[in-house]
C-alpha positions as CSV (number, residue, x, y, z in Angstrom):
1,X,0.0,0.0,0.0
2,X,1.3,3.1,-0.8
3,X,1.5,6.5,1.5
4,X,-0.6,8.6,1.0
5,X,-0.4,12.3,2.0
6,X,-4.1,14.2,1.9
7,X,-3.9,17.6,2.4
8,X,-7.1,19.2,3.9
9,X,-8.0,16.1,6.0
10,X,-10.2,17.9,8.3
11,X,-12.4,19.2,5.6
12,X,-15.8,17.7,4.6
13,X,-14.5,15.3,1.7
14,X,-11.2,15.1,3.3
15,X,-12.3,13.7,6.6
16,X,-14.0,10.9,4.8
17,X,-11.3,10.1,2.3
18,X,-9.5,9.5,5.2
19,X,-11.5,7.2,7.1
20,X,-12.2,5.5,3.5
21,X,-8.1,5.3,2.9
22,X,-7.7,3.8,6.5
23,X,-10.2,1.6,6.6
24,X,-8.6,-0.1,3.2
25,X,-5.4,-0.3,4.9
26,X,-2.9,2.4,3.3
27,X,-0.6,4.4,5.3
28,X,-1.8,8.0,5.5
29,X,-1.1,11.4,6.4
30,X,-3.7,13.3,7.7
31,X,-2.7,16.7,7.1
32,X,-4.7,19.5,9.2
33,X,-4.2,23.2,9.9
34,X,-3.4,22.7,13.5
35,X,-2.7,20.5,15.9
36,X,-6.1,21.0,17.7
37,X,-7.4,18.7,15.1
38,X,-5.0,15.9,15.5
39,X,-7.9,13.6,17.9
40,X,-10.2,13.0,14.9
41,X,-8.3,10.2,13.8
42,X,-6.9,8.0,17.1
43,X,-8.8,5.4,16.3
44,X,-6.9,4.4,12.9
45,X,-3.7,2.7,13.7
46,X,-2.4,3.5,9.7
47,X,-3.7,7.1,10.2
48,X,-1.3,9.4,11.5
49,X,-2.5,13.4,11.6
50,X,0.6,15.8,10.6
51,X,0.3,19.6,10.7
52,X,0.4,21.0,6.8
53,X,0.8,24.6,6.5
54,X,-0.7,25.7,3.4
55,X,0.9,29.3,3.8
56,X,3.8,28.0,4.0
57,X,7.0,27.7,1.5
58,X,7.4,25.5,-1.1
59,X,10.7,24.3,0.5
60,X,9.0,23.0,3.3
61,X,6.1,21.4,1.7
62,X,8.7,19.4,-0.4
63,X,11.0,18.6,2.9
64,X,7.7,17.2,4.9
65,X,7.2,14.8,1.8
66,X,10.5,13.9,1.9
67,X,10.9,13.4,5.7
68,X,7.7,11.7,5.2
69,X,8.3,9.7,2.6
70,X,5.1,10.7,1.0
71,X,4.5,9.0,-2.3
72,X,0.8,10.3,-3.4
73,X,-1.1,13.3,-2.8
74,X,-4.4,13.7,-2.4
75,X,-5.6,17.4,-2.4
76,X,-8.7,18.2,-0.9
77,X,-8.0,21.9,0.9
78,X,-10.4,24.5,0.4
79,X,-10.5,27.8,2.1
80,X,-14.9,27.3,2.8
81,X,-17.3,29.8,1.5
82,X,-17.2,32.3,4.8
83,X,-14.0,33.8,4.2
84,X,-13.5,35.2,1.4
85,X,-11.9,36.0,-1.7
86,X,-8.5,36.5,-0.7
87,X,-8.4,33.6,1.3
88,X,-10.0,31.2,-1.6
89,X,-6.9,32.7,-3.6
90,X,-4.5,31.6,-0.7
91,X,-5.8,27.9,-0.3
92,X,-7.2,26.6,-3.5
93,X,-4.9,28.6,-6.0
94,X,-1.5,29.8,-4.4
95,X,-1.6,26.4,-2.1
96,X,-2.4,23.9,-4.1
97,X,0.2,25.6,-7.3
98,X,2.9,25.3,-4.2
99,X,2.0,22.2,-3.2
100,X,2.6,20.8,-6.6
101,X,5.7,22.4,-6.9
102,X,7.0,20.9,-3.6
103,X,6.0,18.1,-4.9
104,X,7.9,17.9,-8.4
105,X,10.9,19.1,-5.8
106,X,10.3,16.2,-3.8
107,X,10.2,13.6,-6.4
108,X,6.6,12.9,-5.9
109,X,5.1,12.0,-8.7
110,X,1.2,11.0,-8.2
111,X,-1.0,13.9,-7.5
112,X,-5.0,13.6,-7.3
113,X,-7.1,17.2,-7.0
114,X,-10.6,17.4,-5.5
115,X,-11.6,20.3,-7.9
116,X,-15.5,21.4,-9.1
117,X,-17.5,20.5,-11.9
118,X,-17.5,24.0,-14.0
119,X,-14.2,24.9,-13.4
120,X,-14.0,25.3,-17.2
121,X,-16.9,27.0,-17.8
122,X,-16.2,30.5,-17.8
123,X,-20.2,31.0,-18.7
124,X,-21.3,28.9,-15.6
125,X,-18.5,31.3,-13.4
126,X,-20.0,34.7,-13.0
127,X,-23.9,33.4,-11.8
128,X,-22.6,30.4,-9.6
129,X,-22.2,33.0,-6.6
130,X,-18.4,31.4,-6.3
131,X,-16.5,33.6,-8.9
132,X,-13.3,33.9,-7.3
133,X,-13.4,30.1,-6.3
134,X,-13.9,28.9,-9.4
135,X,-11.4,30.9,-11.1
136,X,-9.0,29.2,-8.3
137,X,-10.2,25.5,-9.1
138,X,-9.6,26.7,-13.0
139,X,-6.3,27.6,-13.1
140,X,-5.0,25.7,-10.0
141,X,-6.0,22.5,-12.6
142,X,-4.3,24.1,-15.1
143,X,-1.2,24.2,-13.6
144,X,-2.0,20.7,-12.7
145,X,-2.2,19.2,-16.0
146,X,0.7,21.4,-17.1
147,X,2.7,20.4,-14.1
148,X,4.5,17.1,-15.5
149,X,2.9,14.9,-12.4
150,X,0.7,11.8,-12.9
151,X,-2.2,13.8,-11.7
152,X,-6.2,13.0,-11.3
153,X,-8.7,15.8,-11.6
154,X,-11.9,15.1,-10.0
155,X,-14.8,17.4,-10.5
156,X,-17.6,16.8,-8.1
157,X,-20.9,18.5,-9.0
158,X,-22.7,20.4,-6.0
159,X,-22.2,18.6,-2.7
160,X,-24.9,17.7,-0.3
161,X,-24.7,15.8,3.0
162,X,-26.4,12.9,1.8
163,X,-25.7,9.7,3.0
164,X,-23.9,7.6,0.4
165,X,-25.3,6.1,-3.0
166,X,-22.6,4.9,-4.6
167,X,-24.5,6.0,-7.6
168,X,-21.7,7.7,-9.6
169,X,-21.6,8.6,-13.0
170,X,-19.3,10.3,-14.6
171,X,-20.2,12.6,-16.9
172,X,-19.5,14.9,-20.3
173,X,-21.7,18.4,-19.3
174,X,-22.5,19.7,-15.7
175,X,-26.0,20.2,-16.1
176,X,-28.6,22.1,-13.6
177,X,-29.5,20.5,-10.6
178,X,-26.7,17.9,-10.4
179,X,-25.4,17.3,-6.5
180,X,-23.6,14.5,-5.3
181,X,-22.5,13.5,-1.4
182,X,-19.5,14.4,-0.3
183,X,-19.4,10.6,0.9
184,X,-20.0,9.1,-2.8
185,X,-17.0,12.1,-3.4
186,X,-14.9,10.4,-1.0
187,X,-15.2,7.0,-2.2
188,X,-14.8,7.6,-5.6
189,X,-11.1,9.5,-5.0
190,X,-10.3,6.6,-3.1
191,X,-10.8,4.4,-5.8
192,X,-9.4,6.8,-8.1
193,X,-6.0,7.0,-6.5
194,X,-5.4,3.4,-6.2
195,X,-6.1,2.8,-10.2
196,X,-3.6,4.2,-12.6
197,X,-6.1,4.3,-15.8
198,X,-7.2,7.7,-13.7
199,X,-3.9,9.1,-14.1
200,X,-4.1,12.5,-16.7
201,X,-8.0,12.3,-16.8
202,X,-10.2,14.8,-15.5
203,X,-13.3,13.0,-14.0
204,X,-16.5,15.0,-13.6
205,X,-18.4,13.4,-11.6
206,X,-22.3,13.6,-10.1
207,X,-24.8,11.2,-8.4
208,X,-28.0,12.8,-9.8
């Protein structure tokens, strides 16, 4: 099994990619904004929570991998819709651009994004509500695909707090009134990241 680093472990998908990864047996970082979030994952022996600064250099980003011995990342970071512009442009563009580049630096190769469905769809941008984040999620893939890693973009349509489905479908055109649950989200990266036929696609994905 290989280690796995997910950054933004204590957010709503990354929380359950977690528990998903432990719970098939791979060794995993859990990386969180602080320590104070460290006792949401005692109970998995292969889970171990690491602090992961996303403000922090690219330097050392790539000397955690390393020390780490990270081998795939899993990003799932986002700043949250309360706080902002500038901080969306901190997390889920400047962060995840340096975490990629710590990563080529670090010799990690295999790199999986949580993104959005639309994030190419400059006509779907202005309306959503989310401008700046979807500008983020656009070019932060960009970079992605650009970036020379064996990278997964997954595009989840609008997220809900469903219980899961596992109903996926992934699909061509986001369309109106697609959602999906952030646990169907979850279990789909995980099976994403463990099958190399995912590796320089760009999955957008729904459950209805």
């Amino acid at each position: 099994m290989a280690k796995i680093l997910v950054i933004g472990a204590h957010g709503n998908v990354g929380i359950h990619i977690v528990e998903k990864l432990g719970q098939d047996g791979d060794q995993v970082l859990a990386g969180v904004r602080s320590e104070k979030q460290f006792g949401e994952y005692v109970e998995f022996e292969n889970v171990q929570p690491i602090e992961f600064d996303l403000d922090g250099t690219i330097e050392d980003m790539a000397k955690l991998y390393q020390d780490n011995q990270v081998e795939q990342i899993i990003f799932s970071a986002g700043s949250g819709g309360a706080t902002g512009d500038d901080q969306t442009m901190i997390i889920d563009l400047d962060g995840a651009i340096k975490s990629m580049l710590a990563a080529k630096q670090a010799g990690v190769k295999r790199y999986l994004m949580v993104s959005a469905m639309g994030a190419d769809d400059r006509s779907f941008w202005a309306d959503s509500g989310l401008h700046a984040y979807y500008i983020a999620k656009h070019y932060a893939d960009v970079h992605l695909r650009n970036s020379g890693l064996d990278y997964t973009i997954v595009r989840p349509s609008a997220l809900t707090f469903d219980d899961q489905s596992n109903q996926v479908q992934v699909v061509e055109k986001r369309e109106a009134g697609m959602h999906i649950a952030r646990l169907d989200v979850a279990q789909f990266v995980v099976d994403a990241i463990h099958n190399d036929q995912t590796i320089h696609q760009i999955l957008e994905i729904t459950a209805k």
